[in-house]
MIGU-547496 format. One record per residue: residue in three letters; residue number from 1; x, y, z of N, C-alpha, C in turn. Coordinates in pm, 1 decimal. Layout:
BEGIN
<node><aa>ALA</aa><i>NUM</i><n_px>X</n_px><n_py>Y</n_py><n_pz>Z</n_pz><ca_px>X</ca_px><ca_py>Y</ca_py><ca_pz>Z</ca_pz><c_px>X</c_px><c_py>Y</c_py><c_pz>Z</c_pz></node>
...
//
This chain:
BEGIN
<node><aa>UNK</aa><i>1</i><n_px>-1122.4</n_px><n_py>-2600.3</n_py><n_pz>-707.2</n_pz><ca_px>-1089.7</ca_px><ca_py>-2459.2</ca_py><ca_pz>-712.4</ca_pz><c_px>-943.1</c_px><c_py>-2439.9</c_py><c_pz>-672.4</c_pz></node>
<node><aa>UNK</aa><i>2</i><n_px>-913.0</n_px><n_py>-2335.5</n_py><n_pz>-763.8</n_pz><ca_px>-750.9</ca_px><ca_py>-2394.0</ca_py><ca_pz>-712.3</ca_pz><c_px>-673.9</c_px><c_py>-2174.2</c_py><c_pz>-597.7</c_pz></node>
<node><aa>UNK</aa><i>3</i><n_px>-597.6</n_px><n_py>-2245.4</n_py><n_pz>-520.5</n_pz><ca_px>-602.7</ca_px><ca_py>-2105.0</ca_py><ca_pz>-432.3</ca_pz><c_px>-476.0</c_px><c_py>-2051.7</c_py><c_pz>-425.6</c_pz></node>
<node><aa>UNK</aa><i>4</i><n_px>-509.1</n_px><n_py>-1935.3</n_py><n_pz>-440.0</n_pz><ca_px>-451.2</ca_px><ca_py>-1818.8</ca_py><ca_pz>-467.4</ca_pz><c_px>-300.8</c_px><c_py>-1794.1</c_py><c_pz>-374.1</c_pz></node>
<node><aa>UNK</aa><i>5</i><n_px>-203.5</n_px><n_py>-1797.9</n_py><n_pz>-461.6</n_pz><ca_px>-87.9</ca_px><ca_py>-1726.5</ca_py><ca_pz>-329.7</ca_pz><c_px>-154.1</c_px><c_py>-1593.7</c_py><c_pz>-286.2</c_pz></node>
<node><aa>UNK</aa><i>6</i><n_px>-117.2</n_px><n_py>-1511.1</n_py><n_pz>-201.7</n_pz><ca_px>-122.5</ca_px><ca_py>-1367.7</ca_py><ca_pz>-154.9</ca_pz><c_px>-26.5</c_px><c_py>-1320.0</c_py><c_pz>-107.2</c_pz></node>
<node><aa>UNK</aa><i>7</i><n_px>-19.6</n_px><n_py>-1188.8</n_py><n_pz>-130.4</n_pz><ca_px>41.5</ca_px><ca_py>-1099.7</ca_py><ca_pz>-108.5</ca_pz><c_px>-31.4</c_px><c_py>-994.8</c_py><c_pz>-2.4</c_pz></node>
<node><aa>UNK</aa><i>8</i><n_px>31.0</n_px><n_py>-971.3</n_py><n_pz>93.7</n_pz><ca_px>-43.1</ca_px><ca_py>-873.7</ca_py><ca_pz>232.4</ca_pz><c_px>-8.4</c_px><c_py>-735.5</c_py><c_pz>244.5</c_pz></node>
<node><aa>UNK</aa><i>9</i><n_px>-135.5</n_px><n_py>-635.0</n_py><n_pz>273.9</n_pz><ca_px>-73.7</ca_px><ca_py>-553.0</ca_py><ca_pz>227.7</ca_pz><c_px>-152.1</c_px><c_py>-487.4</c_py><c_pz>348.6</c_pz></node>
<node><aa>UNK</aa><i>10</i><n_px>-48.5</n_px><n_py>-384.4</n_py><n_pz>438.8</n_pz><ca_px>-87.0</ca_px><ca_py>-344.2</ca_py><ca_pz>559.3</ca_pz><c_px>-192.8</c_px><c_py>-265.1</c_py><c_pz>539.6</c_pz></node>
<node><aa>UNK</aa><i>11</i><n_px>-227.1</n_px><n_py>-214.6</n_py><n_pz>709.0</n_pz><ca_px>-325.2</ca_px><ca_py>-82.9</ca_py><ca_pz>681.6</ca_pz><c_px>-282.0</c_px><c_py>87.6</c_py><c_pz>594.0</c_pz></node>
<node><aa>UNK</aa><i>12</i><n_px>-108.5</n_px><n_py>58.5</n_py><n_pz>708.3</n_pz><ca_px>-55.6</ca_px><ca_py>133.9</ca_py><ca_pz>667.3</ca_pz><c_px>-32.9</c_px><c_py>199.4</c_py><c_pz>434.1</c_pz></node>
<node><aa>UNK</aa><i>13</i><n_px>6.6</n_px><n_py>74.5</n_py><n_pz>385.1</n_pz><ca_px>42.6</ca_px><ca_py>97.6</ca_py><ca_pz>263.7</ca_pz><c_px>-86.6</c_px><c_py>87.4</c_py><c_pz>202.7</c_pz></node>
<node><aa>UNK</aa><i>14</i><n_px>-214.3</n_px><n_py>56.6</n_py><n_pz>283.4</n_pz><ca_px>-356.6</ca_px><ca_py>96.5</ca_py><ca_pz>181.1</ca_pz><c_px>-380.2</c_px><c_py>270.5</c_py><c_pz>193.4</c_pz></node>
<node><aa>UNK</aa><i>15</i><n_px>-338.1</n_px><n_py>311.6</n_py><n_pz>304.9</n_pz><ca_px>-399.9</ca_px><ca_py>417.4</ca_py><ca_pz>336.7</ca_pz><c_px>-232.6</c_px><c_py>536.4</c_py><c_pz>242.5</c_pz></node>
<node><aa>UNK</aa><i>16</i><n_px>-156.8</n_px><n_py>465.3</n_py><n_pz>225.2</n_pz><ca_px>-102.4</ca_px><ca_py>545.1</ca_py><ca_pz>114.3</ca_pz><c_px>-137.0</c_px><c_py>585.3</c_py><c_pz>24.4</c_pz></node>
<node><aa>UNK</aa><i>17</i><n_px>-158.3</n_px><n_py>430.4</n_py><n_pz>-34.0</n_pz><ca_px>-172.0</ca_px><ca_py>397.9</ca_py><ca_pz>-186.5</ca_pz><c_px>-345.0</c_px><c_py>506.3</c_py><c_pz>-189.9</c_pz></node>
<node><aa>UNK</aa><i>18</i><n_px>-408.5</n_px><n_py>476.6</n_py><n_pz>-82.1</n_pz><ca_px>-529.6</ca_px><ca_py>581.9</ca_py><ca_pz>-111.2</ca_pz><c_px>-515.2</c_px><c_py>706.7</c_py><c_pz>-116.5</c_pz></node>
<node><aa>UNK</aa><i>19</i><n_px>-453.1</n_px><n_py>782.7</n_py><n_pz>-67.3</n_pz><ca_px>-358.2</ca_px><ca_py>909.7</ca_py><ca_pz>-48.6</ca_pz><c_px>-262.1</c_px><c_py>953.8</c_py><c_pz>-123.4</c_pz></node>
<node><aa>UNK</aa><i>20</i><n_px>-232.1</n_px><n_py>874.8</n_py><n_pz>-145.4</n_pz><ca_px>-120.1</ca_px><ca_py>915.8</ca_py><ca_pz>-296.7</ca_pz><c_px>-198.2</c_px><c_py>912.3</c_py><c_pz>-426.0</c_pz></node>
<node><aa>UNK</aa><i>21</i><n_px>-289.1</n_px><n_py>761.5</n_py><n_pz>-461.7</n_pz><ca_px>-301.2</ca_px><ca_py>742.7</ca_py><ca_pz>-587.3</ca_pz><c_px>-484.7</c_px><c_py>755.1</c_py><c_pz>-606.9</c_pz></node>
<node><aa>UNK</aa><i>22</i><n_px>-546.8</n_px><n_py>761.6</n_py><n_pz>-559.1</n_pz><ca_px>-694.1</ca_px><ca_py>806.9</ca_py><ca_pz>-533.2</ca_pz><c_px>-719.6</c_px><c_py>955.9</c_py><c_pz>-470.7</c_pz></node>
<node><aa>UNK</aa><i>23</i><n_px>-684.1</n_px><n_py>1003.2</n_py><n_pz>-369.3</n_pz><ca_px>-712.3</ca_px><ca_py>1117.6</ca_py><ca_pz>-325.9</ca_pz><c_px>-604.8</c_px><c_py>1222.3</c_py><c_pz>-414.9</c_pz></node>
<node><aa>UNK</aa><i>24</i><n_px>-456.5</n_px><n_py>1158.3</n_py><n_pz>-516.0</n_pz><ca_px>-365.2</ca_px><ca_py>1281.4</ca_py><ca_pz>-520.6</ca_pz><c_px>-303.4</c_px><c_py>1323.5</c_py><c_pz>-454.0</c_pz></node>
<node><aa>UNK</aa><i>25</i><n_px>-269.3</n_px><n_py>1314.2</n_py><n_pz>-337.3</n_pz><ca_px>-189.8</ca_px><ca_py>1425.6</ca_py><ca_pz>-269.4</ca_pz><c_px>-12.9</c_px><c_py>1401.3</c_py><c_pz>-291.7</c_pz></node>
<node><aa>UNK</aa><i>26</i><n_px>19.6</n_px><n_py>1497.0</n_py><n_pz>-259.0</n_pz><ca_px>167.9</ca_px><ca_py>1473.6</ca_py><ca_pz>-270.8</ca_pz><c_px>221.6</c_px><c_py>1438.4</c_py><c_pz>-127.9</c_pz></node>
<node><aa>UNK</aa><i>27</i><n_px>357.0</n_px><n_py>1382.1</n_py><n_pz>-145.0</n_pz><ca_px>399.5</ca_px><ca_py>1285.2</ca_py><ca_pz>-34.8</ca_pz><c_px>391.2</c_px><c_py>1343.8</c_py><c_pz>92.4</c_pz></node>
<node><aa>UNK</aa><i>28</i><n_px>431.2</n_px><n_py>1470.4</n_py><n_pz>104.5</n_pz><ca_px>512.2</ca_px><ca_py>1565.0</ca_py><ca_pz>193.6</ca_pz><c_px>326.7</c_px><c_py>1551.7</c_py><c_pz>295.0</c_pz></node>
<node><aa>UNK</aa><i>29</i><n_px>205.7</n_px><n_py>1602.7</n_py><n_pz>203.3</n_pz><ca_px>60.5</ca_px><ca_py>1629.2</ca_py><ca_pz>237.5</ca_pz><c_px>55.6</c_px><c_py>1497.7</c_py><c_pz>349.4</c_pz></node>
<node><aa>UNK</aa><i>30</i><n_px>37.5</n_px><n_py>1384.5</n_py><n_pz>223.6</n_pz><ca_px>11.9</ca_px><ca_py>1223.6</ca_py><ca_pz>261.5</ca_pz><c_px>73.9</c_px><c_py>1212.0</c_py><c_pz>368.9</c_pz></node>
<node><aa>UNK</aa><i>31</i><n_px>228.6</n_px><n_py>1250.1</n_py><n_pz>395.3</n_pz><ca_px>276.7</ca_px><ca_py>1194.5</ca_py><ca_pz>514.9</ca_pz><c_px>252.9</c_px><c_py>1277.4</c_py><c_pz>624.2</c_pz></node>
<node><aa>UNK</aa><i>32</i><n_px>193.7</n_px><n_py>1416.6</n_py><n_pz>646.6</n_pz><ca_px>124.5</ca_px><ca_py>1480.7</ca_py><ca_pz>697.8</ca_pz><c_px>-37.3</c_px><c_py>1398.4</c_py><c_pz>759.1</c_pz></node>
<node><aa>UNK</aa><i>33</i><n_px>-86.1</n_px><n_py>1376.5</n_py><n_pz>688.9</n_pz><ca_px>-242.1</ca_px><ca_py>1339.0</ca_py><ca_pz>738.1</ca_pz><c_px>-185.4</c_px><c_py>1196.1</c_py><c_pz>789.8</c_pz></node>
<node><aa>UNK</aa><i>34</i><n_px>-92.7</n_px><n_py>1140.9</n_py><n_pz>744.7</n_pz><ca_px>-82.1</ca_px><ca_py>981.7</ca_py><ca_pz>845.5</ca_pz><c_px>-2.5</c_px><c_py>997.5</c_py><c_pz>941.2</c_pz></node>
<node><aa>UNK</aa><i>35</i><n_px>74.9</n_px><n_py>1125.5</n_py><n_pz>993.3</n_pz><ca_px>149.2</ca_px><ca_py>1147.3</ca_py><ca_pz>1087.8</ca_pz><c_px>270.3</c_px><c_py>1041.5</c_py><c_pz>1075.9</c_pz></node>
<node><aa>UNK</aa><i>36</i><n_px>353.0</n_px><n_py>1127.9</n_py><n_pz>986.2</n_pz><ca_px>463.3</ca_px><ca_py>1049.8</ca_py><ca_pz>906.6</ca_pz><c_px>546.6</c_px><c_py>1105.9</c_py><c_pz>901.2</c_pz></node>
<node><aa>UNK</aa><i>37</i><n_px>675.2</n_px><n_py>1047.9</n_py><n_pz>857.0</n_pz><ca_px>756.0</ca_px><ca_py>1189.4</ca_py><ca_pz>816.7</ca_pz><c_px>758.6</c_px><c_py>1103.0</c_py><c_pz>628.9</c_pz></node>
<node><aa>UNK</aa><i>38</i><n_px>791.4</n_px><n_py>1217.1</n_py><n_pz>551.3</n_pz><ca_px>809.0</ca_px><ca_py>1170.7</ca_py><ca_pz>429.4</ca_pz><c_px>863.4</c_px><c_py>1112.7</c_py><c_pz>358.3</c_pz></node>
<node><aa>UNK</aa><i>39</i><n_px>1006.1</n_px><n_py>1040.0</n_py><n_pz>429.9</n_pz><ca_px>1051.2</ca_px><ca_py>946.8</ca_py><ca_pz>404.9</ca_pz><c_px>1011.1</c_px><c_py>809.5</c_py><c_pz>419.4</c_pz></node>
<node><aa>UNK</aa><i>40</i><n_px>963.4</n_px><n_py>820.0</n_py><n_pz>520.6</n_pz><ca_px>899.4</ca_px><ca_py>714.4</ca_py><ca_pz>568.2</ca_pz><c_px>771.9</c_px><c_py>700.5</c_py><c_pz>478.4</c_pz></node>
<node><aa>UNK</aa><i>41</i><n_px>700.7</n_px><n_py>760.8</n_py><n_pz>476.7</n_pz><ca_px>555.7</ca_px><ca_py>790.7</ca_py><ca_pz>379.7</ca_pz><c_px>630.0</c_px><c_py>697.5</c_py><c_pz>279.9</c_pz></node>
<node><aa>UNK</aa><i>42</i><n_px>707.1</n_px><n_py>763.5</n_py><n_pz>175.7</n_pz><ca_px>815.1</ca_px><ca_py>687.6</ca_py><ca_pz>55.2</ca_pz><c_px>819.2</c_px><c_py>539.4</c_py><c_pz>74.0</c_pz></node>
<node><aa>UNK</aa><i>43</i><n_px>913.4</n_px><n_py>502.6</n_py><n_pz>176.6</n_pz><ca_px>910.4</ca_px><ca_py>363.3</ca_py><ca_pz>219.9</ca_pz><c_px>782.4</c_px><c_py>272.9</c_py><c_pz>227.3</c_pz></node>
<node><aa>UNK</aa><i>44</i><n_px>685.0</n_px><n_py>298.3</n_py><n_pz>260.8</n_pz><ca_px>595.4</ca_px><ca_py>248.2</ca_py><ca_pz>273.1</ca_pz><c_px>477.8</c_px><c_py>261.2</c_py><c_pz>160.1</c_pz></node>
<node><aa>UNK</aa><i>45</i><n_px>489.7</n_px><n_py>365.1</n_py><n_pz>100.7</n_pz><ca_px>407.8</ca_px><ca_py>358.4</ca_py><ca_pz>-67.6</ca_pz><c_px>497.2</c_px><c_py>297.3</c_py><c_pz>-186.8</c_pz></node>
<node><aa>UNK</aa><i>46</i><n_px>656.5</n_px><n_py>302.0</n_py><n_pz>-151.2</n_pz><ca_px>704.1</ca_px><ca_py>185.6</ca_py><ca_pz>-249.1</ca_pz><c_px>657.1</c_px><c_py>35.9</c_py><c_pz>-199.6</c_pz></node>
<node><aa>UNK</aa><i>47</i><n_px>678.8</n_px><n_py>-46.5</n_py><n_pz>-56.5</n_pz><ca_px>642.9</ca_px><ca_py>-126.5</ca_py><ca_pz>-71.1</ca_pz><c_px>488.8</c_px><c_py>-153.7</c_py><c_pz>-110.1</c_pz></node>
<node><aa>UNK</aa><i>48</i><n_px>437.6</n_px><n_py>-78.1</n_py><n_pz>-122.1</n_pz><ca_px>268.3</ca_px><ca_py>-116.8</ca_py><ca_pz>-155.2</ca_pz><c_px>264.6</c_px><c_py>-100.1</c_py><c_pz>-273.1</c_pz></node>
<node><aa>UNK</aa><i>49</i><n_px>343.0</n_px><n_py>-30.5</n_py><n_pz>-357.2</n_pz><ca_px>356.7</ca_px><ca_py>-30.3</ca_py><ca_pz>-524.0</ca_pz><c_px>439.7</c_px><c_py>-175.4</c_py><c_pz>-550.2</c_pz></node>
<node><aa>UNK</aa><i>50</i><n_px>479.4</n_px><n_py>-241.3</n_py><n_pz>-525.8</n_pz><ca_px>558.4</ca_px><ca_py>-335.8</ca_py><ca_pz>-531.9</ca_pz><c_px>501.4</c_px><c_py>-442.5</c_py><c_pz>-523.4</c_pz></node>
<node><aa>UNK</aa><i>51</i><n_px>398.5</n_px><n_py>-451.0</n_py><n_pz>-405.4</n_pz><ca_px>312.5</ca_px><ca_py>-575.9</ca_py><ca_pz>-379.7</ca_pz><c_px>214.6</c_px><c_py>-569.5</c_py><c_pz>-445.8</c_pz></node>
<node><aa>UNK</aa><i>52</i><n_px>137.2</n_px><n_py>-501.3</n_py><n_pz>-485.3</n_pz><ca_px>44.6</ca_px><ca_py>-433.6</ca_py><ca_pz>-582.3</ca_pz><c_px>85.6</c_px><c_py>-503.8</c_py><c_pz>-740.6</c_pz></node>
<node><aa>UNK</aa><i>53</i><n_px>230.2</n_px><n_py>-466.9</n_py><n_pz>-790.8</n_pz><ca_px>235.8</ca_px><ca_py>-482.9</ca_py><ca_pz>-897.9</ca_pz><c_px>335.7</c_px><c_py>-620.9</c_py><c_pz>-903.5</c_pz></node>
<node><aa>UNK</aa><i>54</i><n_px>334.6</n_px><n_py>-702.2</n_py><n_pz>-813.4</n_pz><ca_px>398.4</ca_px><ca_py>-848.3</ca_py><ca_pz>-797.5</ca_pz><c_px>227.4</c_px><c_py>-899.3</c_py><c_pz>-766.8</c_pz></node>
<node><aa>UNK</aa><i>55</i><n_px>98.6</n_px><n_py>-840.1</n_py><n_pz>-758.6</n_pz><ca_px>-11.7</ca_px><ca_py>-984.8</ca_py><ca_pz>-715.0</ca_pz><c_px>-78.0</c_px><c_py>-939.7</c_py><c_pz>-866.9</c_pz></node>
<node><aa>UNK</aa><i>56</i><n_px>-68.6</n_px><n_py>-829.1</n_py><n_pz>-962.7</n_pz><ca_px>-87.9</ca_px><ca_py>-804.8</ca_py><ca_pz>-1071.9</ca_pz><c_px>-31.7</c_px><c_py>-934.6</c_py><c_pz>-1189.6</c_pz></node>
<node><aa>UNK</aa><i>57</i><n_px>96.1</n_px><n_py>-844.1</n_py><n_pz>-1179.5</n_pz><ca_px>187.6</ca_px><ca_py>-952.6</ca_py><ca_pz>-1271.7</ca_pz><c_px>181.2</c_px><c_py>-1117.4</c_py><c_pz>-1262.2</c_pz></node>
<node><aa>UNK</aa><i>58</i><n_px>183.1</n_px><n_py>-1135.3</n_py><n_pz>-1160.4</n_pz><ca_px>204.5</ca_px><ca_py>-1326.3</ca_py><ca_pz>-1069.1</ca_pz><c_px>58.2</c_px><c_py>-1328.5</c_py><c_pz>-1092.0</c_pz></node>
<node><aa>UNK</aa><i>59</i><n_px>-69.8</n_px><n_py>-1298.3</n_py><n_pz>-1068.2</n_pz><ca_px>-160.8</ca_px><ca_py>-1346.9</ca_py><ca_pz>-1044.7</ca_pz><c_px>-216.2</c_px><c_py>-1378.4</c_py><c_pz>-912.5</c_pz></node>
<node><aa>UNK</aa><i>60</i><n_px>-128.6</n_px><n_py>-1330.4</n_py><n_pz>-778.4</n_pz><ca_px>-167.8</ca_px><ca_py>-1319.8</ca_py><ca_pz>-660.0</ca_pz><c_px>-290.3</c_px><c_py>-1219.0</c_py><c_pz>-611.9</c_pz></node>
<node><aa>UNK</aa><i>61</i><n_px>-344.6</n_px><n_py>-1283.5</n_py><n_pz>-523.5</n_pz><ca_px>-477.6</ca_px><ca_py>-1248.5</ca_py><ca_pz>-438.7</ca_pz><c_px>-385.0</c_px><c_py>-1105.3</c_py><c_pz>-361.8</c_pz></node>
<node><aa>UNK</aa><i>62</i><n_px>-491.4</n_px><n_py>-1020.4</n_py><n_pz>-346.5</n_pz><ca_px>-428.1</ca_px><ca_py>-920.4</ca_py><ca_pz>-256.6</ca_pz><c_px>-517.0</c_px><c_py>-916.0</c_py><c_pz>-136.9</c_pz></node>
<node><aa>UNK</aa><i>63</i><n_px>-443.6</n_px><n_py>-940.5</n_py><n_pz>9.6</n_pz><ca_px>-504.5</ca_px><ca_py>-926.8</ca_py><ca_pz>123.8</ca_pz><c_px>-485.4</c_px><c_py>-841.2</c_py><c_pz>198.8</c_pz></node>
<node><aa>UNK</aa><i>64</i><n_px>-563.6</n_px><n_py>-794.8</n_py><n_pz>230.3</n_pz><ca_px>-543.5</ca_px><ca_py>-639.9</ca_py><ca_pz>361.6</ca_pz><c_px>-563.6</c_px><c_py>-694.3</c_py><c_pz>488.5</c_pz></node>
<node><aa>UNK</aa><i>65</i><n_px>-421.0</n_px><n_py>-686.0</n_py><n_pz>560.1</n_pz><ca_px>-422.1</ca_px><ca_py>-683.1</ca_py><ca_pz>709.2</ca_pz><c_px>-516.9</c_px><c_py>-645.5</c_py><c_pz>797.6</c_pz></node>
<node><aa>UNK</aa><i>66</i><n_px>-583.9</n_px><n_py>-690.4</n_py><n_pz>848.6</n_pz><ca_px>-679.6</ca_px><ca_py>-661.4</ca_py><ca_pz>958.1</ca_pz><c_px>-592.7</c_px><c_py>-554.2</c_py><c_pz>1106.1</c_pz></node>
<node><aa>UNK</aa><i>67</i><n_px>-621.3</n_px><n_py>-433.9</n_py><n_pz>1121.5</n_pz><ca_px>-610.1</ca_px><ca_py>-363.9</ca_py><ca_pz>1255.9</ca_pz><c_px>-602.2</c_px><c_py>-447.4</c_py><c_pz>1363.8</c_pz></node>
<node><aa>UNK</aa><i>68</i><n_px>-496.5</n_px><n_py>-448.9</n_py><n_pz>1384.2</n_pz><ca_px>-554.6</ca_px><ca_py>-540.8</ca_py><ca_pz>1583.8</ca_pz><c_px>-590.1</c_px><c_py>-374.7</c_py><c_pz>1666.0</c_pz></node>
//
């Protein structure tokens, strides 16, 4: 069996990517309910669009960070 690179993808940029691209909301909302400011919100839903569409393209495993 042959194994997978991965790509890691925090709690933080799941709970974007769920908030932005499953629930809809707009950034300003999203970075509201994660206690964000919206730039930051930005920063952190580009990198999860990025890793997302580099384990797509490449064929990488996508892993979600475990909470400590």
């Amino acid at each position: 069996m042959r194994t997978l690179e991965e790509v890691v993808l925090s709690f933080e940029e799941i709970e974007s990517l769920r908030l932005k691209e499953v629930e809809g909301l707009g950034q300003t909302e999203a970075a509201k309910k994660m206690h964000i400011s919206q730039p930051t919100f930005f920063r952190i839903l580009s990198t999860a669009r990025k890793k997302v569409a580099e384990a797509i393209i490449k064929g990488k495993a996508i892993k979600i960070q475990k909470l400590k």
